[in-house]
HTML snippet that shows the backbone in 3Dmol.js (N, CA, C, O; Angstrom):
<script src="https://3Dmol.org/build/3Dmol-min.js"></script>
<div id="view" style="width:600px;height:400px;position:relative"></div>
<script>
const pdb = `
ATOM      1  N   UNK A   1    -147.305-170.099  20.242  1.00  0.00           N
ATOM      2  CA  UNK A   1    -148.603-169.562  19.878  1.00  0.00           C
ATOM      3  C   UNK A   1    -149.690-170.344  20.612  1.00  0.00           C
ATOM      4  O   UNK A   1    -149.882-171.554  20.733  1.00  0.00           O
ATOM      5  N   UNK A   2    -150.570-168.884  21.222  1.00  0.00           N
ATOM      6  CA  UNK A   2    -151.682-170.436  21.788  1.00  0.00           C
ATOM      7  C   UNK A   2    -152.820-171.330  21.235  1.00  0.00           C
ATOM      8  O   UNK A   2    -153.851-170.658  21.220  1.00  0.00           O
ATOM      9  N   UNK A   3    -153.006-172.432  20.831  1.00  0.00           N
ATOM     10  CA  UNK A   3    -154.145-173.115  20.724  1.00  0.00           C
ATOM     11  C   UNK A   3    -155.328-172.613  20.444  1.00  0.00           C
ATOM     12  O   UNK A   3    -155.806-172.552  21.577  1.00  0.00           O
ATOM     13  N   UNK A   4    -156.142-172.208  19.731  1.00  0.00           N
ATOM     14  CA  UNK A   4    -157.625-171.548  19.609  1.00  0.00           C
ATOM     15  C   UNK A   4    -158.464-172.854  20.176  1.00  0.00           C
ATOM     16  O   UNK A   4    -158.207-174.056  20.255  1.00  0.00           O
ATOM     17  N   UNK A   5    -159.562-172.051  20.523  1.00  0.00           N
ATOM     18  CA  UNK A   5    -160.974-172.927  21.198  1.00  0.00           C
ATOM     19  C   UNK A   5    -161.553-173.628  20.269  1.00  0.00           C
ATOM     20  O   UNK A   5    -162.023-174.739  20.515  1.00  0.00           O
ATOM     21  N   UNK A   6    -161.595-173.072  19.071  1.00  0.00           N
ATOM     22  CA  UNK A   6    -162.178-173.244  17.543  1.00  0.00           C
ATOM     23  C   UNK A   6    -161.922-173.289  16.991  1.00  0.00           C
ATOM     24  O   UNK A   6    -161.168-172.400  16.594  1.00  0.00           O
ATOM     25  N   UNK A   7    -162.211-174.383  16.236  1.00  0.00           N
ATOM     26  CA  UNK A   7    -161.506-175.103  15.137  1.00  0.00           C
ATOM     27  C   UNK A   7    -162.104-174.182  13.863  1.00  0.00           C
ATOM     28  O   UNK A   7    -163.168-173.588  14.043  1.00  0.00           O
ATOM     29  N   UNK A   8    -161.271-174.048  12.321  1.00  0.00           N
ATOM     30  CA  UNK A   8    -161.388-173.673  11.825  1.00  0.00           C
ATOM     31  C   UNK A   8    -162.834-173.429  10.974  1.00  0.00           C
ATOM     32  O   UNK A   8    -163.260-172.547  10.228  1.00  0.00           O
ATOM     33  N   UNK A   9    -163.301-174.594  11.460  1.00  0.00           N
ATOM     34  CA  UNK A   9    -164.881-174.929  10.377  1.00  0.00           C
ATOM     35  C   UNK A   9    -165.809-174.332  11.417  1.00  0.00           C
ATOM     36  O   UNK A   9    -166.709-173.590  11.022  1.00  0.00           O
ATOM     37  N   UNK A  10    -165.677-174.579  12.667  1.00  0.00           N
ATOM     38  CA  UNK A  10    -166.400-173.794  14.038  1.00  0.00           C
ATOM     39  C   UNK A  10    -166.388-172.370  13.396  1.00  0.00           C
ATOM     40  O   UNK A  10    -167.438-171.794  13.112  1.00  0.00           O
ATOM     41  N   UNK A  11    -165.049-171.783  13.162  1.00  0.00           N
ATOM     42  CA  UNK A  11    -165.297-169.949  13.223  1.00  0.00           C
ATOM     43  C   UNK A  11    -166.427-169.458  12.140  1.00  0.00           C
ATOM     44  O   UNK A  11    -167.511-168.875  12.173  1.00  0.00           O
ATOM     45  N   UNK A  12    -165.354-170.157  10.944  1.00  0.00           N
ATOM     46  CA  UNK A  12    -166.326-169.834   9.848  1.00  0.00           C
ATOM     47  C   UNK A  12    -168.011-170.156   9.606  1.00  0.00           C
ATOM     48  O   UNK A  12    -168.664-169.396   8.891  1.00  0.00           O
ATOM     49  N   UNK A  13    -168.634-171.328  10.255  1.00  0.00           N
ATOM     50  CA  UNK A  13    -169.831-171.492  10.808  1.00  0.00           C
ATOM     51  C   UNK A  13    -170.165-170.519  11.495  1.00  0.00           C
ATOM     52  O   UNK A  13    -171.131-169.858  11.112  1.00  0.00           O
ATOM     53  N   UNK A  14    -169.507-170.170  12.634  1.00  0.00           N
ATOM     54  CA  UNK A  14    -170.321-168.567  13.492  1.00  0.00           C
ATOM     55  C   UNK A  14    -170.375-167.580  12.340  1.00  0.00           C
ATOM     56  O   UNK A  14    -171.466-167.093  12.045  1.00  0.00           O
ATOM     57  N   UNK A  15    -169.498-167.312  11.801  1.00  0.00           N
ATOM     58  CA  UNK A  15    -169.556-166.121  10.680  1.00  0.00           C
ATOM     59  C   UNK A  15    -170.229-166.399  10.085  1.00  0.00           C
ATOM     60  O   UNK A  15    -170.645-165.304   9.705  1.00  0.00           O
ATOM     61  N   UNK A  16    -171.020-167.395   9.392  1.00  0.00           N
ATOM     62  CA  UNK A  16    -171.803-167.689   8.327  1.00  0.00           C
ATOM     63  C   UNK A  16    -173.191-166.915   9.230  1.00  0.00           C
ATOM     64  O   UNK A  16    -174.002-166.112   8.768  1.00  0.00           O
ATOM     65  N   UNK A  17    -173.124-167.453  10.591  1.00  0.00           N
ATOM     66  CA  UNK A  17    -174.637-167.129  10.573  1.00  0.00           C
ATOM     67  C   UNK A  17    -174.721-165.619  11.031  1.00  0.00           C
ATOM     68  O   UNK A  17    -175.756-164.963  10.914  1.00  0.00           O
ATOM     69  N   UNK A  18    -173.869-165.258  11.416  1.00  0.00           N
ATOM     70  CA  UNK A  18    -173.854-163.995  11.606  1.00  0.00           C
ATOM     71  C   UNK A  18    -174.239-163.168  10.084  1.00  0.00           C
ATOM     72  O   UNK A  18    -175.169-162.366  10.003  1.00  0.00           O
ATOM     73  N   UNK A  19    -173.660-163.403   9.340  1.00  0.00           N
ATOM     74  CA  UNK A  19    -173.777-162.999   7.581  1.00  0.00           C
ATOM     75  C   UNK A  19    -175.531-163.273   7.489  1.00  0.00           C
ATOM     76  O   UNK A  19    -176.388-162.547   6.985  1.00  0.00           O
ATOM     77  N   UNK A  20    -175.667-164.530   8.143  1.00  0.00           N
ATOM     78  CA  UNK A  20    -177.469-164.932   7.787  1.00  0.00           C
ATOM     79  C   UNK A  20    -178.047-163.597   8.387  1.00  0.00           C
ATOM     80  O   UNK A  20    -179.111-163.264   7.864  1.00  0.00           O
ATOM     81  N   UNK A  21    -177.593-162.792   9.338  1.00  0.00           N
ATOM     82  CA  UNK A  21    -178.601-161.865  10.130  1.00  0.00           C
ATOM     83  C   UNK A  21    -178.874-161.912  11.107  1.00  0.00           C
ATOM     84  O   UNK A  21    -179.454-161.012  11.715  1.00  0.00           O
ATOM     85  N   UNK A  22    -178.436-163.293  11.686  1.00  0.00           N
ATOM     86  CA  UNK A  22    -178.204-163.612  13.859  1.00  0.00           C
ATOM     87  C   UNK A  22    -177.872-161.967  14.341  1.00  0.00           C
ATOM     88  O   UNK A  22    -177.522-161.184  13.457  1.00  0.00           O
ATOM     89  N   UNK A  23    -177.956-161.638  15.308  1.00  0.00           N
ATOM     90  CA  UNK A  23    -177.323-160.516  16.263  1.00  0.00           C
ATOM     91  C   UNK A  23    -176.312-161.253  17.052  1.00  0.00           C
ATOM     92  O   UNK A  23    -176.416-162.298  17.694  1.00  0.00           O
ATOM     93  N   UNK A  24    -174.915-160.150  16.776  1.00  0.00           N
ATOM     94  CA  UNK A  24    -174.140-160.777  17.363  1.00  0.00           C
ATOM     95  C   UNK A  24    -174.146-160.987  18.966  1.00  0.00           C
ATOM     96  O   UNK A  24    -174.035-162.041  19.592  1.00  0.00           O
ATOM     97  N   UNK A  25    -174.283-159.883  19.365  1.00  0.00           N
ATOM     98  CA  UNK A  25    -174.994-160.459  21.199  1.00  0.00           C
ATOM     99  C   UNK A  25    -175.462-162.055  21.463  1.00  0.00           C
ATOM    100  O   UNK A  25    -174.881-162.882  22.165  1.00  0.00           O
ATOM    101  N   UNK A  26    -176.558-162.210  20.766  1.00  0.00           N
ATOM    102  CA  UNK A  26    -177.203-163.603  20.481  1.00  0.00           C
ATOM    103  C   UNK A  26    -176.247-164.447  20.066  1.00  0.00           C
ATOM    104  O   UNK A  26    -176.239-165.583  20.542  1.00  0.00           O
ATOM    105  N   UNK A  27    -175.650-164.212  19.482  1.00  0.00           N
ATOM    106  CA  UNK A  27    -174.406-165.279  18.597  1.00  0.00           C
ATOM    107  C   UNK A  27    -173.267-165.383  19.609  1.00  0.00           C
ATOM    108  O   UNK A  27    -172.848-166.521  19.819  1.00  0.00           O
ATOM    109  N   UNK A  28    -172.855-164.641  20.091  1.00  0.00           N
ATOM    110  CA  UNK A  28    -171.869-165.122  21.536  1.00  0.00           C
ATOM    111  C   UNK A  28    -172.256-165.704  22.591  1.00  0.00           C
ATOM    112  O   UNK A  28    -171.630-166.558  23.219  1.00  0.00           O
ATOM    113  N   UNK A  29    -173.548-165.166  22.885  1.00  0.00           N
ATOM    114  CA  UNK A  29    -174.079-165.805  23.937  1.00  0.00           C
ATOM    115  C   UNK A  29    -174.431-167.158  23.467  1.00  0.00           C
ATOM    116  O   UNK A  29    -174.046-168.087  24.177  1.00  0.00           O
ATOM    117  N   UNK A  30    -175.057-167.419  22.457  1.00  0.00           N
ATOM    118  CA  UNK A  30    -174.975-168.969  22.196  1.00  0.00           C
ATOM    119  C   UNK A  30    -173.916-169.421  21.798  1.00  0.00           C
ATOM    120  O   UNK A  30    -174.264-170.595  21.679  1.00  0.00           O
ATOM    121  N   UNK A  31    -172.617-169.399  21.418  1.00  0.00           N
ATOM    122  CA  UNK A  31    -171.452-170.261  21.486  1.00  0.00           C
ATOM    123  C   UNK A  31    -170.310-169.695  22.553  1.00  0.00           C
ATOM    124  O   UNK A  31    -169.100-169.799  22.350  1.00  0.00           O
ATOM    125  N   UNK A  32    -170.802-169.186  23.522  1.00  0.00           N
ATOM    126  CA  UNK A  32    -170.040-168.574  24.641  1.00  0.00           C
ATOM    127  C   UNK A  32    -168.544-167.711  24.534  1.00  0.00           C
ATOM    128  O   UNK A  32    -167.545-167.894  25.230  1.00  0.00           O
ATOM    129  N   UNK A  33    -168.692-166.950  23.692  1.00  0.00           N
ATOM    130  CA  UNK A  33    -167.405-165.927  22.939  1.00  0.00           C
ATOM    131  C   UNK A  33    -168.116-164.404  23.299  1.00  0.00           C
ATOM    132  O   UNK A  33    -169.331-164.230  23.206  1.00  0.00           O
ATOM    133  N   UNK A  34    -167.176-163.351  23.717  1.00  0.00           N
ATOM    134  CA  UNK A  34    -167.823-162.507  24.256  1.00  0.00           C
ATOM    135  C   UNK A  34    -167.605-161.283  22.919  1.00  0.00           C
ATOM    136  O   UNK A  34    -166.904-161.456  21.922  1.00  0.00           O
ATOM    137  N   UNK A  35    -168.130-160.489  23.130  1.00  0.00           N
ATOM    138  CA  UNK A  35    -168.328-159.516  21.670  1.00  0.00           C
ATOM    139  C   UNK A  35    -167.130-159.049  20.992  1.00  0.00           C
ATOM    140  O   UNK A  35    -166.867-158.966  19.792  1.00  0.00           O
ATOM    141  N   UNK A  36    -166.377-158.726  22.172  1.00  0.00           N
ATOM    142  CA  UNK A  36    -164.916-158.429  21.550  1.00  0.00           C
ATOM    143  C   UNK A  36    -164.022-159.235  20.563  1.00  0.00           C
ATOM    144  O   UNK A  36    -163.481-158.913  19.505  1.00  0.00           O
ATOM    145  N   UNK A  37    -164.057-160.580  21.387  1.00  0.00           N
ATOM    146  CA  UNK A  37    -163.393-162.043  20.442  1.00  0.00           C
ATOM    147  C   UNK A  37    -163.982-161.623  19.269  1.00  0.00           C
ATOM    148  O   UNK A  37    -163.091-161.422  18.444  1.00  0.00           O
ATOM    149  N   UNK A  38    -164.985-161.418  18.854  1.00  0.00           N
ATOM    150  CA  UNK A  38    -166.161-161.806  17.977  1.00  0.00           C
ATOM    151  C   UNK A  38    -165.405-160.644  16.563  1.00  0.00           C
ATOM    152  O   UNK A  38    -165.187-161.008  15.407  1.00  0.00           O
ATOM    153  N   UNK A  39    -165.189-159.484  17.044  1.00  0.00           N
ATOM    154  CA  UNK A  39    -165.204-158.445  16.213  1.00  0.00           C
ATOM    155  C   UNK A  39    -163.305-158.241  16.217  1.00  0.00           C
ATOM    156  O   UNK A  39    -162.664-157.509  15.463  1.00  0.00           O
ATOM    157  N   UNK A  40    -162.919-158.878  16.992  1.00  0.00           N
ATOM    158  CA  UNK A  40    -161.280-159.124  16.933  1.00  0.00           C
ATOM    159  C   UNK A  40    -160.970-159.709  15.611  1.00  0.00           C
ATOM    160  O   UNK A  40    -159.808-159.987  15.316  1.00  0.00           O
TER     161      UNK A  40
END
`;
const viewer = $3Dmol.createViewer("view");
viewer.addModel(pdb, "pdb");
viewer.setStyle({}, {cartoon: {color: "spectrum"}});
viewer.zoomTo();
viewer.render();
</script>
């Protein structure tokens, strides 16, 4: 299995702020994950 980039407290932090109301566009582009990862 491969290795993730992100550690478990990392993902759930992006999701949190995404939940706050960030746009996800904005939210990949600032932690460099492209939309697909995001909604995978």
């Amino acid at each position: 299995m491969k290795k993730s980039r992100f550690t478990e407290t990392q993902i759930v932090g992006i999701l949190k702020e995404a939940d706050a109301g960030v746009k996800v566009s904005n939210l990949c582009r600032k932690h460099g994950i492209f939309d697909a990862t995001y909604y995978n």
